[in-house]
C-alpha positions in Angstrom: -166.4 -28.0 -86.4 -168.9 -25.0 -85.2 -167.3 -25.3 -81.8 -163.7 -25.1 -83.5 -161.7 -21.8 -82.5 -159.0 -20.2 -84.1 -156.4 -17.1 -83.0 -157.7 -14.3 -84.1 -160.7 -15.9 -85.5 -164.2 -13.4 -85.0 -166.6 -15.9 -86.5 -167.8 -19.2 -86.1 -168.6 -20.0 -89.4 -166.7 -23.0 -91.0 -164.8 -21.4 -93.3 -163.8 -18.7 -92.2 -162.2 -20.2 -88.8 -160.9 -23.1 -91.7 -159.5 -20.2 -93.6 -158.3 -18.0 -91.0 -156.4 -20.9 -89.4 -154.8 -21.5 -93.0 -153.7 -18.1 -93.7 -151.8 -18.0 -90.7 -147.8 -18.0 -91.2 -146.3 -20.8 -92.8 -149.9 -23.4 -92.2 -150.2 -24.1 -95.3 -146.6 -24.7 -96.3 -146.8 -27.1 -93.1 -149.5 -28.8 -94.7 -148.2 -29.3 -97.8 -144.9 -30.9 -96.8 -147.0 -33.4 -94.7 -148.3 -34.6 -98.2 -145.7 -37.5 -99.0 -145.8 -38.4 -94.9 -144.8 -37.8 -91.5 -141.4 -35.6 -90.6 -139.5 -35.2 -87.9 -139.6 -31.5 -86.3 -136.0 -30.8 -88.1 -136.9 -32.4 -91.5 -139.7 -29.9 -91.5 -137.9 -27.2 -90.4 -135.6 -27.7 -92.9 -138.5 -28.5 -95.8 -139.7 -24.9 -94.7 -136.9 -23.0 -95.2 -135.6 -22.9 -91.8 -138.9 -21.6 -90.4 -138.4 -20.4 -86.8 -138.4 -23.0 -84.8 -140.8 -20.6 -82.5 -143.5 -20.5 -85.4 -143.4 -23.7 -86.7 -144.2 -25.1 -83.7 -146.7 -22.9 -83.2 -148.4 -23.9 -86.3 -147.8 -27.2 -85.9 -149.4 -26.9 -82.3 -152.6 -25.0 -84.0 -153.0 -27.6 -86.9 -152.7 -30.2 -84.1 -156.1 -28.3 -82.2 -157.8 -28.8 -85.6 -157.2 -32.7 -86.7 -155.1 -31.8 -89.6 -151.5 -33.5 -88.5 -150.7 -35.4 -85.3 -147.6 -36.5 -83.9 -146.0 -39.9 -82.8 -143.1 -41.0 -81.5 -139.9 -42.1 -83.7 -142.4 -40.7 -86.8 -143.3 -37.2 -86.3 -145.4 -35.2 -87.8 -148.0 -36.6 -90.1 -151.5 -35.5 -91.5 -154.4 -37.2 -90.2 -157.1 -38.3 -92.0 -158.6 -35.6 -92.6 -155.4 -33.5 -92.8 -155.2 -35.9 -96.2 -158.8 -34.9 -97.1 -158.1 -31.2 -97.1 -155.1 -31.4 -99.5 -157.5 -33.6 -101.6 -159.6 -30.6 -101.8 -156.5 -28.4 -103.2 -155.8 -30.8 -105.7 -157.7 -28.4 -108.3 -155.9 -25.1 -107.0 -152.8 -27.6 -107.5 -153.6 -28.1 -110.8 -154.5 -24.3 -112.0 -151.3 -23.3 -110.3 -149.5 -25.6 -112.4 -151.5 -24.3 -115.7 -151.2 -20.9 -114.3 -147.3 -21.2 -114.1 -146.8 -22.4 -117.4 -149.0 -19.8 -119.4 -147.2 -16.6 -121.0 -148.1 -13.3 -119.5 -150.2 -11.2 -121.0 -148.6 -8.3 -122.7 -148.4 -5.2 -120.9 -148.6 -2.9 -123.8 -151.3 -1.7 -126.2 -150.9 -1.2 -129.9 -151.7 2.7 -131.4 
């Protein structure tokens, strides 16, 4: 993974080229529509809100480089294995979102 590159990516260090390659445009999204298996280019298009065609295959090209999806014919796109094992490791920002979401803000104003 040391040897792993990403656009725009300064460092070499493991997370950072891992988190630089997932805050790019619409990776993550890509990632996450993977999760229940592989789509075609136009069913993830679609599942992305009509992402430019453009960018999403750019993405899909970088997370490709990186072993996260891979691509066969009559299928699509699909996470690999370890495409799978990094949404594992969301599964706990998954569920905080989902607590997160359902709390009542704060409120804004102070009594006096």
């Amino acid at each position: 993974m040391t040897d792993r590159r990403v656009r725009g990516s300064r460092t070499g260090r493991p997370i950072m080229v891992l988190l630089d390659l997932l805050g790019r445009r619409w990776a993550l999204r890509v990632l996450w529509e993977l999760r229940g298996g592989p789509l075609t280019s136009r069913a993830l298009r679609s599942a992305c809100d009509e992402a430019s065609p453009t960018v999403l295959q750019g993405r899909l090209a970088e997370l490709r480089e990186a072993g996260l999806v891979d691509h066969s014919t009559g299928q699509g796109y699909g996470l690999t294995a370890r495409g799978r094992e990094l949404l594992d490791a969301f599964a706990p920002l998954y569920d905080f979102a989902e607590r997160w979401a359902g709390d009542k803000p704060a409120s804004s104003t102070t009594p006096g």
